[in-house]
C-alpha positions in Angstrom: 113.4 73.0 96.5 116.9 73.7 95.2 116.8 74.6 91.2 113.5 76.0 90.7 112.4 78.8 88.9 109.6 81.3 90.7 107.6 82.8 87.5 105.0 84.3 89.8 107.3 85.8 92.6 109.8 87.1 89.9 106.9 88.6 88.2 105.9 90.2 91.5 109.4 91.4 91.9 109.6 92.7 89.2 106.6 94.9 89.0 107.4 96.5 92.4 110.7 97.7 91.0 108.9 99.4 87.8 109.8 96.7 85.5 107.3 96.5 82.8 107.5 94.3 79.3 108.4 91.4 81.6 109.0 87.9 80.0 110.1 84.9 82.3 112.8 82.4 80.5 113.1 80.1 83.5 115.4 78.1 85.8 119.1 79.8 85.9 121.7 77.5 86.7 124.6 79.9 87.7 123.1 83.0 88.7 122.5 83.1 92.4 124.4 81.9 95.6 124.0 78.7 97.0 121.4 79.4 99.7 119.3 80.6 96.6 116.6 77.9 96.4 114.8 79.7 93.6 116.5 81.4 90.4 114.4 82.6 87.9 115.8 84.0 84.5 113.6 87.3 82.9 113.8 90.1 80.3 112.1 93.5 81.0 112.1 96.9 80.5 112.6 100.1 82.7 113.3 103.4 82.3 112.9 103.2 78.2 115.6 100.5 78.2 115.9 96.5 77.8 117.1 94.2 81.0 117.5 90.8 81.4 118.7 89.2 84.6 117.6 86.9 87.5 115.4 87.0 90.4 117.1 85.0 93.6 115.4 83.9 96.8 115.8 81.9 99.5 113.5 79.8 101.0 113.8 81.2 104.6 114.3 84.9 103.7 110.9 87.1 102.6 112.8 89.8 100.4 114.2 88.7 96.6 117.2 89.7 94.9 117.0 91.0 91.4 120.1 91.2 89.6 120.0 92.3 86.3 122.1 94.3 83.2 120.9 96.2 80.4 121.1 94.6 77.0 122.9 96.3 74.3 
């Protein structure tokens, strides 16, 4: 399972925390810690403002972690 990318659970994720605008660029090598099994790349907005960041998640574990920074 290592190295794949979620679209759907990112999406999900993403929703829930009032993203909106959300587009899924995939698999992201370097973005998570190494019990993250998934990583999943995204752009979005919030709050009238452009993200982009990752969605992490371990197999074992039922909650995601969304990291993300606002795009200049």
């Amino acid at each position: 399972l290592a190295g794949c990318a979620t679209p759907r659970l990112a999406t999900r994720e993403l929703e829930s925390q009032g993203f909106t605008n959300i587009q899924i660029t995939g698999y992201v090598r370097h973005s998570c810690t190494g019990d993250d099994d998934f990583r999943t790349g995204f752009t979005a907005e919030r709050d009238g403002r452009r993200w982009e960041g990752h969605v992490c998640k371990n197999v074992f574990n039922e909650t995601a972690t969304v990291r993300f920074e606002e795009v200049k």
